[in-house]
Jmol script that loads the backbone (N, CA, C; Angstrom):
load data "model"
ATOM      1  N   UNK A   1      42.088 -16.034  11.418  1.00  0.00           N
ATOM      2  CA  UNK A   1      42.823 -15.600  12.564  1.00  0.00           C
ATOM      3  C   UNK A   1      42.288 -14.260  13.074  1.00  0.00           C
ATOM      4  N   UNK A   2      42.041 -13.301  12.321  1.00  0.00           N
ATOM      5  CA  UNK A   2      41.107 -12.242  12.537  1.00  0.00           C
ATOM      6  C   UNK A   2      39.923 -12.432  13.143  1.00  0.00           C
ATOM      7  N   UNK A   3      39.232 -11.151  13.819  1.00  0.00           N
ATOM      8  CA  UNK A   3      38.222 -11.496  15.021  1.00  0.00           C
ATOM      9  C   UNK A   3      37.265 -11.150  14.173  1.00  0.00           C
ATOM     10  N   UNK A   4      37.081 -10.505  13.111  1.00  0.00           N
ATOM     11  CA  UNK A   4      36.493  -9.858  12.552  1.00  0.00           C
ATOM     12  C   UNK A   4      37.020  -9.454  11.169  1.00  0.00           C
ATOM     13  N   UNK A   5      36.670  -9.512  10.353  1.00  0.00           N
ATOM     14  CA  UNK A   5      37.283  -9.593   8.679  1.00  0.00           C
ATOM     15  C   UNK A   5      38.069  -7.992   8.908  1.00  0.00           C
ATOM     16  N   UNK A   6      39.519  -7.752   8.244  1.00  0.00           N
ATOM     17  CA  UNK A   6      39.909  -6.615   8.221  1.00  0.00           C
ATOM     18  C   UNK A   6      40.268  -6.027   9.664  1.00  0.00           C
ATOM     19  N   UNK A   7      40.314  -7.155  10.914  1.00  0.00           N
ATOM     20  CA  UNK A   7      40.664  -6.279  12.004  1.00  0.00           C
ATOM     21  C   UNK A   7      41.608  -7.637  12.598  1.00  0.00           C
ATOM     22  N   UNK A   8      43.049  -6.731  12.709  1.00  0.00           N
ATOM     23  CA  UNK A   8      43.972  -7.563  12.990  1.00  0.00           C
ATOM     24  C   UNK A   8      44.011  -8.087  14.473  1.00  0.00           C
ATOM     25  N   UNK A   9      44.099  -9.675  14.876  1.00  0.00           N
ATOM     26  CA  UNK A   9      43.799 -10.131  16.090  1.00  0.00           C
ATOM     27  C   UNK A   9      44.904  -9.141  16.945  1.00  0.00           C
ATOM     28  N   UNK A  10      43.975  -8.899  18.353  1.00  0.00           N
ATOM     29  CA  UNK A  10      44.720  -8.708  19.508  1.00  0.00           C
ATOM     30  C   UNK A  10      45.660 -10.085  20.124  1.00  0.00           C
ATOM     31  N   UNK A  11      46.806  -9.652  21.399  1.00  0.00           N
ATOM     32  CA  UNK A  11      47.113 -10.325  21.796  1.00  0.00           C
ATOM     33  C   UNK A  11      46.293 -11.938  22.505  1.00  0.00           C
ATOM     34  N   UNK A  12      45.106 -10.799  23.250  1.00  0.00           N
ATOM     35  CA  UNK A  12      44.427 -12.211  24.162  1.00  0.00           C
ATOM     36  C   UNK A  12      43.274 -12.935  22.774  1.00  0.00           C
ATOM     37  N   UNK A  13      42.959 -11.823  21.335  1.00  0.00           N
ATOM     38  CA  UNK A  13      42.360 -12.950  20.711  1.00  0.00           C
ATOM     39  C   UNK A  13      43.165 -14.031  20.079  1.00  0.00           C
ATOM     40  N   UNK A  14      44.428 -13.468  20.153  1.00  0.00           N
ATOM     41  CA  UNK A  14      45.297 -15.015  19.966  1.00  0.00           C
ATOM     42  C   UNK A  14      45.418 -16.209  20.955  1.00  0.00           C
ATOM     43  N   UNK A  15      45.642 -15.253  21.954  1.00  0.00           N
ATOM     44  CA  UNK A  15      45.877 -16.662  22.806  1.00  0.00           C
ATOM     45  C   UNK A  15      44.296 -17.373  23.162  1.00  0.00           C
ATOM     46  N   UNK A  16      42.956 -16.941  23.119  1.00  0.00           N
ATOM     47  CA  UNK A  16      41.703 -17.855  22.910  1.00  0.00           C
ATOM     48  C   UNK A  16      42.126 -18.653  21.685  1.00  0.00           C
ATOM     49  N   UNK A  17      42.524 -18.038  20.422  1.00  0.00           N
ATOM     50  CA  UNK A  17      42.531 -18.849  19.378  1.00  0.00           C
ATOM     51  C   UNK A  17      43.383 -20.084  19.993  1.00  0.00           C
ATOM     52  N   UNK A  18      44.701 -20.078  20.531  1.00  0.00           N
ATOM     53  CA  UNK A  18      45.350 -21.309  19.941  1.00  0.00           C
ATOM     54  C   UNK A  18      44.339 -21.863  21.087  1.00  0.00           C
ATOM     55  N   UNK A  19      44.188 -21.854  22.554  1.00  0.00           N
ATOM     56  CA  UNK A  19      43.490 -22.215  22.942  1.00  0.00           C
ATOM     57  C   UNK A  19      41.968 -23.526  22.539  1.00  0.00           C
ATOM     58  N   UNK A  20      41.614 -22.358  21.569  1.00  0.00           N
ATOM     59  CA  UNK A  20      40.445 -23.486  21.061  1.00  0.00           C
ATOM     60  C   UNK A  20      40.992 -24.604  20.179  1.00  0.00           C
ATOM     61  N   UNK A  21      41.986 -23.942  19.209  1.00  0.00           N
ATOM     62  CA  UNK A  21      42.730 -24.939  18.353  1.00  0.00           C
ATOM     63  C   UNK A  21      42.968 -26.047  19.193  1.00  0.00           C
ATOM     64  N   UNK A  22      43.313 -26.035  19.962  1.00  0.00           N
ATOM     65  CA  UNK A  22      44.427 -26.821  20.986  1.00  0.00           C
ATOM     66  C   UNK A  22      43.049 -27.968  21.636  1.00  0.00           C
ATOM     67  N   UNK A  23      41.807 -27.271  21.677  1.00  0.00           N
ATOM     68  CA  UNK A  23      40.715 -27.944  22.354  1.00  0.00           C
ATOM     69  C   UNK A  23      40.279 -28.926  21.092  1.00  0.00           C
ATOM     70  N   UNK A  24      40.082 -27.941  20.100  1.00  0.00           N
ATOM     71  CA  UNK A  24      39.497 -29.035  18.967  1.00  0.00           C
ATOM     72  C   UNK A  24      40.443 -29.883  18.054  1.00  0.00           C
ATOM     73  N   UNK A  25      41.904 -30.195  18.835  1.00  0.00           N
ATOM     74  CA  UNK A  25      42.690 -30.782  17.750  1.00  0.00           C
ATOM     75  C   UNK A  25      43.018 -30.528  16.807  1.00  0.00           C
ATOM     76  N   UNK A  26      43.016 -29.208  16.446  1.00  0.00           N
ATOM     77  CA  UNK A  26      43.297 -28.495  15.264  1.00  0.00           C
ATOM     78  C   UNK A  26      44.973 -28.931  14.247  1.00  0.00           C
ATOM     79  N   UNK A  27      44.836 -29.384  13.168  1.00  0.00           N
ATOM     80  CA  UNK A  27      45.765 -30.096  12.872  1.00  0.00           C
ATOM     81  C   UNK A  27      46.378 -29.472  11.347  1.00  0.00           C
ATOM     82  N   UNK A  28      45.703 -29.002  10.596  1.00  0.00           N
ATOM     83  CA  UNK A  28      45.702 -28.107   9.413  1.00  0.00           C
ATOM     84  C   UNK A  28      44.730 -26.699   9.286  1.00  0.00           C
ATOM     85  N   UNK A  29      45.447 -25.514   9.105  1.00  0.00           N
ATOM     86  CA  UNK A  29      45.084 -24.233   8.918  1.00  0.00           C
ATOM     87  C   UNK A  29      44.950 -23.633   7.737  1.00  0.00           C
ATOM     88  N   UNK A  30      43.918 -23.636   7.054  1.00  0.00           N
ATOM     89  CA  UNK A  30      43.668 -22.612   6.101  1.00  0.00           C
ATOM     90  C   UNK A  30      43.518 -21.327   6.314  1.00  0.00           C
ATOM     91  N   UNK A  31      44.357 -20.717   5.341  1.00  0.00           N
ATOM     92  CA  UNK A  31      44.493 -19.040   5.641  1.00  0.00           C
ATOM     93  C   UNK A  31      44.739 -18.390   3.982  1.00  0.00           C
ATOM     94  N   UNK A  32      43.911 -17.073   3.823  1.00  0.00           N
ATOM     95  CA  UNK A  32      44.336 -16.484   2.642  1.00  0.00           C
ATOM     96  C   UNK A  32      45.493 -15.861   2.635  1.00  0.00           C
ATOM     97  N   UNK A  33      46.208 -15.792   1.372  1.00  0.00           N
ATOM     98  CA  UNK A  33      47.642 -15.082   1.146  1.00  0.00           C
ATOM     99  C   UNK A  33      48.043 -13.435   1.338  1.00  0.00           C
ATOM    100  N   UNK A  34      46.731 -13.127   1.942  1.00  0.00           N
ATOM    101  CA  UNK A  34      47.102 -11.556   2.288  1.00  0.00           C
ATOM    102  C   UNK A  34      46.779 -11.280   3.557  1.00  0.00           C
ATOM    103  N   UNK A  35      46.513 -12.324   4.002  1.00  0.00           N
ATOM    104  CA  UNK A  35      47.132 -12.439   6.138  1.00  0.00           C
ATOM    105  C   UNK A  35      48.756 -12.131   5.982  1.00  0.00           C
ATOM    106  N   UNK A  36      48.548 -11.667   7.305  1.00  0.00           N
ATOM    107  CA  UNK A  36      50.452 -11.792   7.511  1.00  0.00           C
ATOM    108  C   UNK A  36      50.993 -13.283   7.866  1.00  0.00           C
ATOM    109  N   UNK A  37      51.748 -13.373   6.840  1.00  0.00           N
ATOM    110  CA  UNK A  37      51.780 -15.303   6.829  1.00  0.00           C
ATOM    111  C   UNK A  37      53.072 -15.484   8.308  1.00  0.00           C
ATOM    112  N   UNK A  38      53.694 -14.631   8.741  1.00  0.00           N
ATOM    113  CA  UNK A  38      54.165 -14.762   9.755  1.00  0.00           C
ATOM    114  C   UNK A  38      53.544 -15.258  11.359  1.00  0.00           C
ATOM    115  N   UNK A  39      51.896 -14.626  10.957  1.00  0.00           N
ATOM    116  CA  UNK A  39      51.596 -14.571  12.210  1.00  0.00           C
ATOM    117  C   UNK A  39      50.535 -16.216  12.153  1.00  0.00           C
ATOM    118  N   UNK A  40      50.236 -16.088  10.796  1.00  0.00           N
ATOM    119  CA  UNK A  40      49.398 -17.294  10.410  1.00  0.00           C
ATOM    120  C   UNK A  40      50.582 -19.156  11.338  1.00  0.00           C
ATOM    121  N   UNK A  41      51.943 -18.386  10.540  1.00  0.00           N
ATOM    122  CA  UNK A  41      52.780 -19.539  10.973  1.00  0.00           C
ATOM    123  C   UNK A  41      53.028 -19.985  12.710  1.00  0.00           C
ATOM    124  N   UNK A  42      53.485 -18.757  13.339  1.00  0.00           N
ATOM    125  CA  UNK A  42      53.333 -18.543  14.454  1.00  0.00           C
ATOM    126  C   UNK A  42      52.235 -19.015  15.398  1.00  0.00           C
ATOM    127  N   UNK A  43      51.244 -18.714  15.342  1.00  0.00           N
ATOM    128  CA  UNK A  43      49.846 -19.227  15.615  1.00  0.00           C
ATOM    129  C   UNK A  43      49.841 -20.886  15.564  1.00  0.00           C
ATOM    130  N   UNK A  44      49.885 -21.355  14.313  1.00  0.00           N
ATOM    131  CA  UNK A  44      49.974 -23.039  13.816  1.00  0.00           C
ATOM    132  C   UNK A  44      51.478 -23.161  14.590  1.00  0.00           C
ATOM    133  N   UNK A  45      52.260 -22.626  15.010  1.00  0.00           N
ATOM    134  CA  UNK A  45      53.134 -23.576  15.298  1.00  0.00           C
ATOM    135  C   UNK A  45      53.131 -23.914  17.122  1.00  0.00           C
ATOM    136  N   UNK A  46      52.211 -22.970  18.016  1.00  0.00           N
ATOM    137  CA  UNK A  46      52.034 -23.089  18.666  1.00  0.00           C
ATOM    138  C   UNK A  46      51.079 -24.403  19.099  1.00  0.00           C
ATOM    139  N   UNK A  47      50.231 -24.737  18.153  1.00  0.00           N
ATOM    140  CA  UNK A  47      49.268 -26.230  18.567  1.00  0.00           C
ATOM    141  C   UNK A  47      49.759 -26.992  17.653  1.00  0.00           C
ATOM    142  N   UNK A  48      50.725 -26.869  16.712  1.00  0.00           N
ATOM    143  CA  UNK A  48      51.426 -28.195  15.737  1.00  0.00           C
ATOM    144  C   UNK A  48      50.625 -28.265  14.701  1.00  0.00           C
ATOM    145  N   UNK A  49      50.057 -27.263  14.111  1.00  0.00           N
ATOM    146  CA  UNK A  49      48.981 -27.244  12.969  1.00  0.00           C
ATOM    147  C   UNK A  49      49.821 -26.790  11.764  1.00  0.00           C
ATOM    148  N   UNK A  50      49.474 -27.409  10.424  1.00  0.00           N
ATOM    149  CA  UNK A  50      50.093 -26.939   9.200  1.00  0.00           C
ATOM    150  C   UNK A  50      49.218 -26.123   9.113  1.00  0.00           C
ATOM    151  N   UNK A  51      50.392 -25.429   8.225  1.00  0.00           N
ATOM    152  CA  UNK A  51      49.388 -23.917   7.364  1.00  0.00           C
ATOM    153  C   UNK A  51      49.260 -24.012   6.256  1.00  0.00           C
ATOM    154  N   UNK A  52      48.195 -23.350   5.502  1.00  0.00           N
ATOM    155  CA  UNK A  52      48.117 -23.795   4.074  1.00  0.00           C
ATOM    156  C   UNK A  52      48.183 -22.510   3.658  1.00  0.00           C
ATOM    157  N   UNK A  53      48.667 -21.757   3.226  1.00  0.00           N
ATOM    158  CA  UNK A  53      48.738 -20.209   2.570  1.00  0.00           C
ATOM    159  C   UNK A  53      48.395 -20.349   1.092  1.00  0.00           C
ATOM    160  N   UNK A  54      47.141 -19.718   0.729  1.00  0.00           N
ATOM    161  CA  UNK A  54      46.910 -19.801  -0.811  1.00  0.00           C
ATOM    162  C   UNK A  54      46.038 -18.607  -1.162  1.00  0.00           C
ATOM    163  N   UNK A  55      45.966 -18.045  -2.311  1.00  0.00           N
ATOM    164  CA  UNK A  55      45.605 -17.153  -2.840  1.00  0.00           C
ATOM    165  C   UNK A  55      43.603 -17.388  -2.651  1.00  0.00           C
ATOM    166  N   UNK A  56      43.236 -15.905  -2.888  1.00  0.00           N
ATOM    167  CA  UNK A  56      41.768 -16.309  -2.198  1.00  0.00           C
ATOM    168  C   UNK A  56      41.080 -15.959  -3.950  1.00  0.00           C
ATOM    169  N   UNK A  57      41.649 -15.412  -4.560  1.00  0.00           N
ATOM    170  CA  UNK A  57      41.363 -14.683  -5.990  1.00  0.00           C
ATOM    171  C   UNK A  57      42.463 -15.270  -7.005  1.00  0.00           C
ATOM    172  N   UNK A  58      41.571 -15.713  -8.721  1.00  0.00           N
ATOM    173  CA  UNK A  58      42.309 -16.311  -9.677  1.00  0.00           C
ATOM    174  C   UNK A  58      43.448 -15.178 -10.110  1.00  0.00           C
ATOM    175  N   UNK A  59      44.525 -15.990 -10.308  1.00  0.00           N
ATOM    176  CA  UNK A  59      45.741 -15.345 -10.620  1.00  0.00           C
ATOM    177  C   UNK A  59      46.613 -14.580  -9.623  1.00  0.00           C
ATOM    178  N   UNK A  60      45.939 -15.304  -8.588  1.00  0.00           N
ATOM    179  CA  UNK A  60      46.929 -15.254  -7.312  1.00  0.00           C
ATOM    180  C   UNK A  60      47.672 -15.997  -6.558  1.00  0.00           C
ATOM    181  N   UNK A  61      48.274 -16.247  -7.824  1.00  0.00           N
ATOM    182  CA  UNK A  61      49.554 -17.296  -7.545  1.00  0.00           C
ATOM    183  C   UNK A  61      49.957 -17.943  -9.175  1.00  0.00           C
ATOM    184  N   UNK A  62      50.748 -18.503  -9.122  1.00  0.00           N
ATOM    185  CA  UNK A  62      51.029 -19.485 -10.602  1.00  0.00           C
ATOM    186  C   UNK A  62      50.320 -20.435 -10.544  1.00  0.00           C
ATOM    187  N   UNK A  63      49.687 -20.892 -11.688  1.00  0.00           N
ATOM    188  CA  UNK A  63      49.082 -21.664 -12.011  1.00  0.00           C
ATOM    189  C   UNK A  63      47.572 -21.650 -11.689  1.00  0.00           C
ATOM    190  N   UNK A  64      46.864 -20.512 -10.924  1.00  0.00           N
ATOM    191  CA  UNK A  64      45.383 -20.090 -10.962  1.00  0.00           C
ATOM    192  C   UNK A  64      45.007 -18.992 -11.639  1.00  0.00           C
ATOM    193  N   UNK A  65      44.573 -19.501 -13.098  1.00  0.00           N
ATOM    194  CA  UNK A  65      44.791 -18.665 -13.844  1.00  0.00           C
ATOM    195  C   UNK A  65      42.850 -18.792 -13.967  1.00  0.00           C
ATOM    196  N   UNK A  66      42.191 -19.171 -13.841  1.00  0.00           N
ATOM    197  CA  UNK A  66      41.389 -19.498 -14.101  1.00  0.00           C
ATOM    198  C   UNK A  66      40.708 -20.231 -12.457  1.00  0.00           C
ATOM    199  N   UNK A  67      38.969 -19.965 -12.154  1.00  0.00           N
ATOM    200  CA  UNK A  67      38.653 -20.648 -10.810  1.00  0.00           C
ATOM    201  C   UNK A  67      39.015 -21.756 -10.795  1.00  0.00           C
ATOM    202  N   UNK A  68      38.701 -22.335 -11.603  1.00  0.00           N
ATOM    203  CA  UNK A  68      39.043 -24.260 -11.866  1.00  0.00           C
ATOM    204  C   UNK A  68      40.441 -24.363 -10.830  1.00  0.00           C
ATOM    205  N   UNK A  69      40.964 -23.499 -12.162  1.00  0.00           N
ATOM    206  CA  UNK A  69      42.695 -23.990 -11.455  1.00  0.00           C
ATOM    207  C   UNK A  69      42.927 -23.408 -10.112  1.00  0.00           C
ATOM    208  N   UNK A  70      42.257 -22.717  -9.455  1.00  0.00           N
ATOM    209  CA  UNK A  70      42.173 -21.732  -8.474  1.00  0.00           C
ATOM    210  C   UNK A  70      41.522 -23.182  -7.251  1.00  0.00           C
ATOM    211  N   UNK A  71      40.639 -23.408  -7.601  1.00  0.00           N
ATOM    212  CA  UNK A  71      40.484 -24.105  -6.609  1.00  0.00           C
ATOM    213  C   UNK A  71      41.234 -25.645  -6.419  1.00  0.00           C
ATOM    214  N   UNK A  72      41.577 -26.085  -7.693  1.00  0.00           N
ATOM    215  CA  UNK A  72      42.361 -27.499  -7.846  1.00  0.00           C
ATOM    216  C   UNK A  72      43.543 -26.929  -7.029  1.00  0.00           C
ATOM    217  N   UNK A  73      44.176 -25.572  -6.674  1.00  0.00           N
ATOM    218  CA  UNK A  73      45.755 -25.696  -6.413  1.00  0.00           C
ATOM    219  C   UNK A  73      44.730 -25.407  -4.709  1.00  0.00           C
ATOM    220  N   UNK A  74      43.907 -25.440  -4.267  1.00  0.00           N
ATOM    221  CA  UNK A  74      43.287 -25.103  -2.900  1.00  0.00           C
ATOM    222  C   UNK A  74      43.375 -26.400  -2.717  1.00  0.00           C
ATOM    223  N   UNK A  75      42.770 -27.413  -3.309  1.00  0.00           N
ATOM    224  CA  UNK A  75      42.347 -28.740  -3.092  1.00  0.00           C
ATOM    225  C   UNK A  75      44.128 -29.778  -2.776  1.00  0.00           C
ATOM    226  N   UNK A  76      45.513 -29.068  -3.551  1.00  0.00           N
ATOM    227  CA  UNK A  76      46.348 -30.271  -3.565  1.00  0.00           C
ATOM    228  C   UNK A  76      47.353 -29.596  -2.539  1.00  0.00           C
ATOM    229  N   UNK A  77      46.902 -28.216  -2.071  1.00  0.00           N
ATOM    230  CA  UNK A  77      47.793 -27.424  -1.096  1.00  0.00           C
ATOM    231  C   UNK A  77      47.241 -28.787   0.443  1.00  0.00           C
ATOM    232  N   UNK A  78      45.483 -28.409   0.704  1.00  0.00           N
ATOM    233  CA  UNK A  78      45.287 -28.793   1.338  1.00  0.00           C
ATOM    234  C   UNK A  78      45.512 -30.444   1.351  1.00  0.00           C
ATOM    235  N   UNK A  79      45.208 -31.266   0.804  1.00  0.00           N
ATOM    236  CA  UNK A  79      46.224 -32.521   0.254  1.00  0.00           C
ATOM    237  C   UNK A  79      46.588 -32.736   1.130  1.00  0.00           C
ATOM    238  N   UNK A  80      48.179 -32.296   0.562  1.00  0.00           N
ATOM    239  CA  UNK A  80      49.520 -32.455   0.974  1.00  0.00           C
ATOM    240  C   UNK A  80      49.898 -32.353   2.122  1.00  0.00           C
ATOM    241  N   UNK A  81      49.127 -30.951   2.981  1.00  0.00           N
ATOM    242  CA  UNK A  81      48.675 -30.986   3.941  1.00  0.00           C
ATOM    243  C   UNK A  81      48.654 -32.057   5.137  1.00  0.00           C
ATOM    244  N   UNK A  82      47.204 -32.474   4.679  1.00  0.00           N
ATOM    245  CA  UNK A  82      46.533 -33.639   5.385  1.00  0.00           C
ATOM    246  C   UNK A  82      47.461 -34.875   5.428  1.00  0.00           C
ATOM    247  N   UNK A  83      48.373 -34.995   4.548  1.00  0.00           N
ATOM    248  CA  UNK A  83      49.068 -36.361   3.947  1.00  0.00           C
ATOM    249  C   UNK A  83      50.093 -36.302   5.090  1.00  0.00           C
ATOM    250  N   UNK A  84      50.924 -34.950   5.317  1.00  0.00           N
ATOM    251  CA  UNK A  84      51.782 -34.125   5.757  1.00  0.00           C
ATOM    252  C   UNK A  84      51.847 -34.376   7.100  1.00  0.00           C
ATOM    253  N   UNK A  85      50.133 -34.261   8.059  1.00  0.00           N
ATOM    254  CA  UNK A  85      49.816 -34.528   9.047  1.00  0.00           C
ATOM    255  C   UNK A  85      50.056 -35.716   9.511  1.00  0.00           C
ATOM    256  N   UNK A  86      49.628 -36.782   8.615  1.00  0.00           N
ATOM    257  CA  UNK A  86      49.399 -38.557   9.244  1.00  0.00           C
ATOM    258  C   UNK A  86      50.147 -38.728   8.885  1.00  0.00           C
ATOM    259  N   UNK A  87      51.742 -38.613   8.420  1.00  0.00           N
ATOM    260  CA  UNK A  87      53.069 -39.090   8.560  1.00  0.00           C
ATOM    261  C   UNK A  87      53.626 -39.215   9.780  1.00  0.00           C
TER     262      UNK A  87
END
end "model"
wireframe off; spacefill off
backbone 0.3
color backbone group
């Protein structure tokens, strides 16, 4: 959602974002857990996109205690997700 790593979007780079979302069918959002998950939600709820909020580093969260498990809980967030969508 950022324009640039560490620089929080402006107003009009939001509204290009949903914009493009909106162009490319954007349907599921991956985002790390130290975005502001408010704005992450906000954003996705404007083009009907799920959000997936998950830790970007092991032991950032329960059960990623380890990369393995770090990326298996990336893999069943996004899932559920996708499953979430085609209902």
């Amino acid at each position: 959602m950022e324009p640039k790593p560490g620089i929080p979007p402006s107003p009009k780079h939001v509204e290009q974002l949903v914009k493009e979302m909106e162009k490319n069918n954007v349907k599921v959002v991956l985002a790390a857990n130290y975005f502001d998950e408010h704005k992450v939600r906000k954003i996705c709820s404007k083009v009907g996109a799920i959000p997936v909020i998950v830790p970007v580093y092991v032991g950032g969260a329960p059960g990623t205690e380890d990369v393995f498990k770090l990326v298996d809980y990336w893999v069943v967030k996004l899932k559920a997700a996708f499953e979430r969508e085609k209902a």
